[in-house]
N, C-alpha and C positions, 0 to 999 in steps of 0.2 A: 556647131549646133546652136542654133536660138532661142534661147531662154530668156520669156519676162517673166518678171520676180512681181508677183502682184501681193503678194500675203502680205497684208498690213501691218502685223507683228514684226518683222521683218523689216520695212520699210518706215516704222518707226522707231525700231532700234538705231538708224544714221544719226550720227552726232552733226549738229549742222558746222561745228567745226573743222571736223574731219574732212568732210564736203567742200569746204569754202577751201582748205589746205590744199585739198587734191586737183582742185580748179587752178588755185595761184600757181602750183605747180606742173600745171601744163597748159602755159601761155595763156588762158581764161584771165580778162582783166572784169574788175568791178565798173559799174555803171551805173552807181546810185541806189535808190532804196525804195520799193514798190507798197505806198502808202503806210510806209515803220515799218511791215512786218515781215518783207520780205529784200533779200540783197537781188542787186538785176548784173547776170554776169552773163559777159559777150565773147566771140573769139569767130574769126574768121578763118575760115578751110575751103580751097579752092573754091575763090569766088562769090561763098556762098558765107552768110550771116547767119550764126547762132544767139542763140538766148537760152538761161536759165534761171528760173528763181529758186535761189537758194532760200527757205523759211528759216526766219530765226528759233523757231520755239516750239517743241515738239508738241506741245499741247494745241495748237493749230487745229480748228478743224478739217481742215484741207492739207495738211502735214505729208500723210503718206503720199499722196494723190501727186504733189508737188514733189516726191521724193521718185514717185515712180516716173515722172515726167521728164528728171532730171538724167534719171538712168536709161532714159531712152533716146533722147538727145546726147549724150555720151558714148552710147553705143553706136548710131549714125556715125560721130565724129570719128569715132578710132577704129570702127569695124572690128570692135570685139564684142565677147560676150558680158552680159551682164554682170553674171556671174562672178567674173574676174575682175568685175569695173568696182561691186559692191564692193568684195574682198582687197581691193585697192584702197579704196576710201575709206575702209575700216582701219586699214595701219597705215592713215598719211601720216598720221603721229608716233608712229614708230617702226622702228626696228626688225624687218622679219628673218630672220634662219632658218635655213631648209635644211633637212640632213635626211637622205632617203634610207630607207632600208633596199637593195638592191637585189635579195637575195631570190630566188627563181618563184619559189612558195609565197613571196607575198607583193606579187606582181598585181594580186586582184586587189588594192589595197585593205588586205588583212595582217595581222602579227599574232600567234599564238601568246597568248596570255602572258606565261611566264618568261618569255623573250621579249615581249613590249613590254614588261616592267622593267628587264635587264636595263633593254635600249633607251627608254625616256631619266633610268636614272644616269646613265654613264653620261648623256644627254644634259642633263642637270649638274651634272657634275666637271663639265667641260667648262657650262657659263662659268659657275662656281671660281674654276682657278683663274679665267679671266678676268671676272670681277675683282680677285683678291690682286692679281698681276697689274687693274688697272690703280691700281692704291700702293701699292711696293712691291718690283719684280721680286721673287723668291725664287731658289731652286726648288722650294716643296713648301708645301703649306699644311703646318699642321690640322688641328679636331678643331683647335680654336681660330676660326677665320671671325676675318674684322667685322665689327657689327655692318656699316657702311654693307660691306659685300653679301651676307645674310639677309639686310633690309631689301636689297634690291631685286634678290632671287624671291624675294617676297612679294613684289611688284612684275617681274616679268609672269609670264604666263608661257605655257604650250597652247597653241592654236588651234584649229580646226587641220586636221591631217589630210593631206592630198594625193590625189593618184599618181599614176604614172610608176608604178612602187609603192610601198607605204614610206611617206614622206611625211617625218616629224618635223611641225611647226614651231618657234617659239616669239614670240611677241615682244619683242622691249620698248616700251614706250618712250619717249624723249621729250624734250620740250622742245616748242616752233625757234626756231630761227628767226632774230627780232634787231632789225638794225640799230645799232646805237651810236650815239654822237660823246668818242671816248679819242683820245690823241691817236691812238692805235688802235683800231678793233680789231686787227691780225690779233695783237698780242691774251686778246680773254682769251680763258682754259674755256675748252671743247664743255661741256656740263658730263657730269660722272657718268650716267646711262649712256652719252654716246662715245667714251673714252673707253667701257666695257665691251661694245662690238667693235671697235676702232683693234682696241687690243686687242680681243680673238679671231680677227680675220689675220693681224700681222701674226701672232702667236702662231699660227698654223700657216705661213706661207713660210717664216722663219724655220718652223721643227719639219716641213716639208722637205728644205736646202739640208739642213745640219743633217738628215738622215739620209741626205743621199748622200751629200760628204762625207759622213762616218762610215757607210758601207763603202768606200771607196781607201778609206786612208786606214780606218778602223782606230779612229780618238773619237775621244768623249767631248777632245776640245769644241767643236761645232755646238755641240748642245751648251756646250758653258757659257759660249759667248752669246747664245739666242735667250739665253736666262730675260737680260734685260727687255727684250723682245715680248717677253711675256711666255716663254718657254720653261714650262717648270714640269716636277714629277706628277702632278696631279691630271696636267691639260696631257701627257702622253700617256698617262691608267687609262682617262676618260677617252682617247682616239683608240686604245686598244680593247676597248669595250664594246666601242660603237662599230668595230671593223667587224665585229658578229654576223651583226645583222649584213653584210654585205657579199656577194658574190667574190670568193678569193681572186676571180680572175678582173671583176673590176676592181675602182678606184673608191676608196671612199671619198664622198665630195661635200662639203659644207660651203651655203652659199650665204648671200644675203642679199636681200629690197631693203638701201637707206630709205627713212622716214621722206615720203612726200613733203614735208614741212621743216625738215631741216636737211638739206643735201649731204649726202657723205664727201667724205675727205676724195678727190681725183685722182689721188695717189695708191687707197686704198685699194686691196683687190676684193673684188665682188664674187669670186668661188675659189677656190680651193679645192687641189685634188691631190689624195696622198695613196700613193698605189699600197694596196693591205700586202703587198708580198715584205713591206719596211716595217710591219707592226713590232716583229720577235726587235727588230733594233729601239723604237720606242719602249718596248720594255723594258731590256735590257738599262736604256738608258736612267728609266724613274725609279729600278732597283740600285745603281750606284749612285743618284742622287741622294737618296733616301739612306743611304748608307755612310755617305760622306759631308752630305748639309745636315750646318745645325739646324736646330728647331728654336726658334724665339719664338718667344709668348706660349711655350709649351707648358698645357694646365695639365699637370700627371694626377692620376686621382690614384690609389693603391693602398695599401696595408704596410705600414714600420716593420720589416723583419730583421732589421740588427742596428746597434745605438752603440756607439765608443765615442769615450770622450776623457782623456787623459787627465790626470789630478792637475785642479789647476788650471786646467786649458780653456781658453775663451771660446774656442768650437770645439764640436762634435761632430764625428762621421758615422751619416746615417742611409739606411739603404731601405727604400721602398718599392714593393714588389706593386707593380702595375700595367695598365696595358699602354703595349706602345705598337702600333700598327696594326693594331685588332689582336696582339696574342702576348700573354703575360710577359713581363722581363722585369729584369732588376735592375736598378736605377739607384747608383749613390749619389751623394750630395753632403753638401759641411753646412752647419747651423749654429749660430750663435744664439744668446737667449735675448728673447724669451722662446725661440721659435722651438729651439733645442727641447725644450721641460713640454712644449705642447707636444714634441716629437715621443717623449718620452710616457706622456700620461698614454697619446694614444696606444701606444704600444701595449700596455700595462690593462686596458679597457678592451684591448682587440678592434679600437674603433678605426673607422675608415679616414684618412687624410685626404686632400688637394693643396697644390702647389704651385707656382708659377713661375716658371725660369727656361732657360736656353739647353734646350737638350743638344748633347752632342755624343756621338762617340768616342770611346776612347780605349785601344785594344779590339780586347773583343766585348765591352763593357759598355755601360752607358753612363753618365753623368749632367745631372742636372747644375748647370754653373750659373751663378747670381740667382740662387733663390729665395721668395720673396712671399709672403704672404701665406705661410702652412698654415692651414686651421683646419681641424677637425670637423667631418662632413656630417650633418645634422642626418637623422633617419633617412628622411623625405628624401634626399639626395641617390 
């Protein structure tokens, strides 16, 4: 179908960066500059010579005009739609992830309410373990994820949602790809936003293999070794969340478009499909994770219900009752002072404590080890 995009609003939303990215990125070379205010970009297609003026400055009074100009000469060249030409140009600069929902009922691209809040959190919470996997693999990441992985879920965005299904977007921006004169340019680190989908496309072609292995041998070893992969309990909750929204008899599939302005890795893979009949084994596997990885930088918040500390003795063992996976437990721990007497006022006030140390199991118990920083949690808290 042929669709021009004429609405102005619209047409001056285009970044002229985005634009000039999305040109450099499909053979469109630059040709000078059309009196300052405009770039002159060329590309030849069977035979035939192109032109476009990219505007620099969206305050132009001719801005949209040359934006719509631009979009129409692009659709010639590649015989596509608009449509899809604008939606390209809007994330030269980043990162897109598709994840459909496949299931029969929202084939018109609709999602009932309380199933598309399911699906866009489990969704969020996939990046989520990525982000933390691309900063230190873990088998499980605790409440407290690294600020780094927080700030960036605070920068990507969900997109505009697409048919063919309802198909959730999410946006991760990147920075351009900029050549530099370094002994080695092989050797610069990827920048942190493209080591994030970097890692959640391997994370999920990795936990793809280890679960057909584990259904085949029945070890856990597969998922252990994909830990460093970026395979952790968090990214298998979030694949057995998102398998909801899918038709059991397909695949659930996660893709992604690298940034027009920074190419992805050639190695990487560009979709992934993990058939939902392996979900109960992803379970399966982020419950003995979670059962058997410690927890570092684990912040317990809870209530003091028992204090011993032998005459004499330079620590104390103390047990606060708090939540550890969404549902109450007890959790000992040994304290020297002054941490011990703060363990003991709270006690004595009913007041609420936070701590931060290595949660691990032990038995059928829990134990915070190296901990560090108890203070007593103000009202507001």
């Amino acid at each position: 179908m042929k669709v021009t995009i004429r609405d102005r609003d619209v047409l001056r939303a285009v970044k002229p960066q985005d634009l000039v990215a999305y040109l450099r990125s499909h053979s469109w070379h630059e040709d000078g500059m059309y009196r300052g205010l405009a770039g002159i970009w060329r590309r030849s297609e069977d035979g035939e010579d192109f032109e476009i003026l990219v505007p620099m400055a969206p305050e132009l009074a001719d801005f949209a005009q040359r934006v719509a100009d631009a979009l129409a000469t692009l659709e010639a060249v590649e015989r596509r739609s608009q449509l899809d030409i604008l939606r390209d140009v809007a994330a030269s600069m980043a990162d897109v992830v598709r994840i459909p929902a496949t299931r029969a009922e929202f084939r018109d691209g609709s999602i009932p309410v309380n199933e598309g809040v399911a699906f866009y959190t489990h969704a969020r919470e996939l990046m989520m373990a990525a982000a933390c996997s691309a900063i230190e693999p873990r088998g499980v990441f605790a409440t407290r994820r690294p600020t780094q992985a927080t700030q960036y879920l605070d920068r990507a965005k969900f997109g505009q949602t697409e048919r063919g299904s309802y198909v959730l977007t999410i946006v991760s921006p990147v920075p351009p790809r900029l050549t530099a004169r370094v002994p080695d340019e092989g050797a610069l680190e990827e920048p942190y936003e493209r080591r994030v989908t970097t890692t959640l496309m391997g994370a999920l072609a990795s936990a793809a293999r280890a679960a057909d292995r584990a259904a085949a041998t029945g070890s856990l070893d597969w998922f252990q070794e994909a830990v460093g992969d970026g395979v952790s309990a968090n990214l298998c909750d979030a694949l057995v969340g998102l398998s909801a929204g899918c038709d059991p008899l397909l695949d659930l599939q996660v893709s992604i478009a690298w940034a027009a302005a920074r190419p992805g890795p050639p190695d990487a893979p560009r979709t992934v499909r993990i058939p939902t009949g392996a979900m109960p084994i992803f379970g399966e596997a982020a419950r003995i994770f979670r059962a058997t990885s410690p927890l570092p930088e684990f912040e317990l918040h809870g209530f003091v219900s028992r204090l011993e500390r032998p005459e004499s003795a330079s620590e104390g063992s103390v047990t606060i009752v708090g939540l550890v996976d969404g549902r109450p437990r007890k959790v000992d721990l040994r304290l020297g002072e002054p941490e011990y007497g703060v363990a003991v006022r709270a006690h004595v006030e009913r007041a609420a404590v936070v701590c931060l140390g290595e949660l691990r199991k032990r038995g059928n118990g829990l134990v915070l080890e190296h901990p560090r920083g108890l203070a007593v949690e103000s009202a507001g808290e």
